[in-house]
C-alpha positions as CSV (number, residue, x, y, z in Angstrom):
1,X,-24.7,34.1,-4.2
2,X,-23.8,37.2,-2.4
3,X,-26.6,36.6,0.3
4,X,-25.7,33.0,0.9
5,X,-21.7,33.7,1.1
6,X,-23.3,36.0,4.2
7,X,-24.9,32.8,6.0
8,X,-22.4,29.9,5.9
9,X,-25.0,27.6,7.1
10,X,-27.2,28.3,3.2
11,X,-24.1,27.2,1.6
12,X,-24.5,23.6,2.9
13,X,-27.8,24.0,0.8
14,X,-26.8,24.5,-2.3
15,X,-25.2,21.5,-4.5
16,X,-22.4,19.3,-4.0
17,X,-21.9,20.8,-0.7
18,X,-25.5,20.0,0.1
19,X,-25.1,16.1,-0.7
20,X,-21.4,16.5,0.8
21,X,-22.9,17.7,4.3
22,X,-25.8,14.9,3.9
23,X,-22.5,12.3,3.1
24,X,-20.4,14.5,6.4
25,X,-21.5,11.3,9.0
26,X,-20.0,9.1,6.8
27,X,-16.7,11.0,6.5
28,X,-16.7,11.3,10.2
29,X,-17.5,8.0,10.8
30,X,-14.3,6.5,8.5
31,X,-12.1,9.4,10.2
32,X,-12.9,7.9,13.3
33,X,-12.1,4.3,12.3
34,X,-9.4,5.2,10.4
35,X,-8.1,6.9,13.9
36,X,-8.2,3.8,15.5
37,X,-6.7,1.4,13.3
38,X,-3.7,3.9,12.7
39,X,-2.9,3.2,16.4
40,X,-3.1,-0.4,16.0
41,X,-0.7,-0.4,12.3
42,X,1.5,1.8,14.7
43,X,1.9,-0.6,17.5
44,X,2.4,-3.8,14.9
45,X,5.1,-1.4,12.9
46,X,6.6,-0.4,15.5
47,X,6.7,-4.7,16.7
48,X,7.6,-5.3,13.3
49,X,10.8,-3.0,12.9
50,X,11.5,-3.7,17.1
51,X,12.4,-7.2,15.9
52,X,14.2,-6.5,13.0
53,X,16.5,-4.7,15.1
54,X,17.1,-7.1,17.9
55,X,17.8,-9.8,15.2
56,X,20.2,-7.5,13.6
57,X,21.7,-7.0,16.9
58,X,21.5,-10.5,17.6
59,X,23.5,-10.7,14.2
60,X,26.1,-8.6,15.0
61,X,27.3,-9.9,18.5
62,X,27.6,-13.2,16.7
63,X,29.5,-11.6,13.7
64,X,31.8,-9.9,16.1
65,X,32.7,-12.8,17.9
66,X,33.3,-15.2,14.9
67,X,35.1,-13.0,12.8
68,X,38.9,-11.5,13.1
69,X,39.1,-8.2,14.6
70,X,40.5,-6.0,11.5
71,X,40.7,-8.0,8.1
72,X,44.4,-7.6,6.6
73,X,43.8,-8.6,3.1
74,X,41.4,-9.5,0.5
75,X,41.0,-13.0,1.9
76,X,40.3,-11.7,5.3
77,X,37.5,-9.8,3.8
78,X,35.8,-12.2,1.4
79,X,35.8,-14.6,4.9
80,X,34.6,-11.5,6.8
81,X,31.8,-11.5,4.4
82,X,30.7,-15.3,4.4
83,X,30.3,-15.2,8.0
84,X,28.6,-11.7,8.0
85,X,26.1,-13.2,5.1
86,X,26.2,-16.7,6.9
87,X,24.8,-15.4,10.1
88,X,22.5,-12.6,9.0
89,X,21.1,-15.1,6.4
90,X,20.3,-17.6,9.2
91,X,19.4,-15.4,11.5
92,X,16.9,-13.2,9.8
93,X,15.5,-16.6,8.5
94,X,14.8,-17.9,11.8
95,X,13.0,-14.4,12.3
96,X,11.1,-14.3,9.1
97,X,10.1,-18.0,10.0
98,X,9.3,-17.6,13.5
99,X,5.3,-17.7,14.2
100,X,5.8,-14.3,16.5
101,X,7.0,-12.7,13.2
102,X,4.5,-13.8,11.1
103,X,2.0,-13.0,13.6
104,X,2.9,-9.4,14.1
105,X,3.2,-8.9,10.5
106,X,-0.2,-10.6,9.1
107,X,-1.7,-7.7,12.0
108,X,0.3,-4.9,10.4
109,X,-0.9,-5.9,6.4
110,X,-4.4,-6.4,7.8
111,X,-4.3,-2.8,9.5
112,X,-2.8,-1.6,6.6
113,X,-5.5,-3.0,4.1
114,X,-8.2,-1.8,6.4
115,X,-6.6,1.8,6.2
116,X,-6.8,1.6,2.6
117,X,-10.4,0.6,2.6
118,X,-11.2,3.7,4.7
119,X,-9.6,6.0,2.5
120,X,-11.5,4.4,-0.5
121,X,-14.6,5.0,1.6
122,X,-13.9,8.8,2.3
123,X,-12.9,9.0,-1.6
124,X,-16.2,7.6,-2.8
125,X,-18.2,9.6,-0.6
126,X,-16.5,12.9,-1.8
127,X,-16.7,11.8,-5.9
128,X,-20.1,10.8,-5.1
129,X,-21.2,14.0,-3.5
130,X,-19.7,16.2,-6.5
131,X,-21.8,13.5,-9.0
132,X,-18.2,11.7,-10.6
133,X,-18.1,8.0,-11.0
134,X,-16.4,5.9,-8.4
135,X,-13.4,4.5,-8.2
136,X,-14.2,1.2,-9.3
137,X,-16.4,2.7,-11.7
138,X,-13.6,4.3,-13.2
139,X,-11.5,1.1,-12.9
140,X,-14.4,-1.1,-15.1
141,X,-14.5,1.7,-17.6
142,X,-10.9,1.4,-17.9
143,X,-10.9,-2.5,-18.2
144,X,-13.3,-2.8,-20.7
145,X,-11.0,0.2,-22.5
146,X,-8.2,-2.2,-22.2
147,X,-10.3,-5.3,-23.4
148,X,-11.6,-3.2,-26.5
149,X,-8.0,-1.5,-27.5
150,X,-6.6,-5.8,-27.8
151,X,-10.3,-6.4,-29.7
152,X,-9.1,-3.5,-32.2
153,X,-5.8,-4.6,-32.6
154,X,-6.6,-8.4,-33.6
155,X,-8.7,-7.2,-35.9
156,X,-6.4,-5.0,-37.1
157,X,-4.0,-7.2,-37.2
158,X,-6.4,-10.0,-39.0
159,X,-7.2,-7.0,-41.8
160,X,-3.7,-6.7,-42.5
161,X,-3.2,-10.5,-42.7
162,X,-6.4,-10.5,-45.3
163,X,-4.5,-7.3,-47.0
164,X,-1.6,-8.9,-48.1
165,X,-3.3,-12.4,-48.9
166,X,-5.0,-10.8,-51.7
167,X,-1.8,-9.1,-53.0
């Protein structure tokens, strides 16, 4: 071990860093795309929160027009808030409604799912590369744990039942 800690490159040689560097392209290859579809959730986030806050400012301007400069008392107030509920409810309605909204924020979830898929890749490759099971290995392992823990406890449940019949 001594003699390969000496040449870096016989390290890439020797198990799972020898099927990691193999699996490396692939790696780069999801860094890469996972580069370029960050930029693109960036621009649809930063569409996405851009027109939250022009409809909230949108909002406002009409709130501050309808409603009385400084409430006086609690009836003031509770009318304060009906129109400031009234208008934002509307108003962020027509936004959340609108097919520009919708638009912008199908892109965003898309980008989003595909960033997920990326990272799912990388994590495969490395679990794969060190010989442990896949995620959705590990996920049907864990169903099928599920399915046989209910299995156990009907019949558990159905030996009881037979337990106290014959009592």
């Amino acid at each position: 071990m001594h003699l390969m800690s000496s040449k870096p490159q016989a390290l890439t040689s020797t198990g799972p860093m020898r099927a990691f560097a193999a699996n490396s392209k692939k790696v780069t290859t999801e860094l890469i795309e996972i580069n370029e579809d960050l930029m693109g959730f960036n621009q649809y986030l930063t569409e996405y929160y851009k027109q939250l806050a022009d409809a909230w400012e949108v909002a406002q301007k009409k709130v501050n027009l309808k409603a009385p400069e400084v409430p006086q008392d609690v009836e003031q107030i509770e009318a304060f808030k009906r129109i400031w509920i009234d208008i934002f409810d509307n108003d962020f309605t027509e936004l959340f409604d609108s097919k520009k909204f919708g638009a912008n924020y199908g892109k965003l979830v898309s980008k989003e799912l595909e960033l997920t898929k990326h990272w799912n890749n990388i994590t495969n490759v490395v679990l794969q590369s060190v010989n442990l099971p896949s995620k959705e290995e590990i996920d049907e392992v864990y169903k099928e744990l599920h399915s046989l823990k209910k299995r156990v406890g009907k019949l558990e449940l159905e030996l009881k039942k037979k337990e106290m019949t014959k009592k």
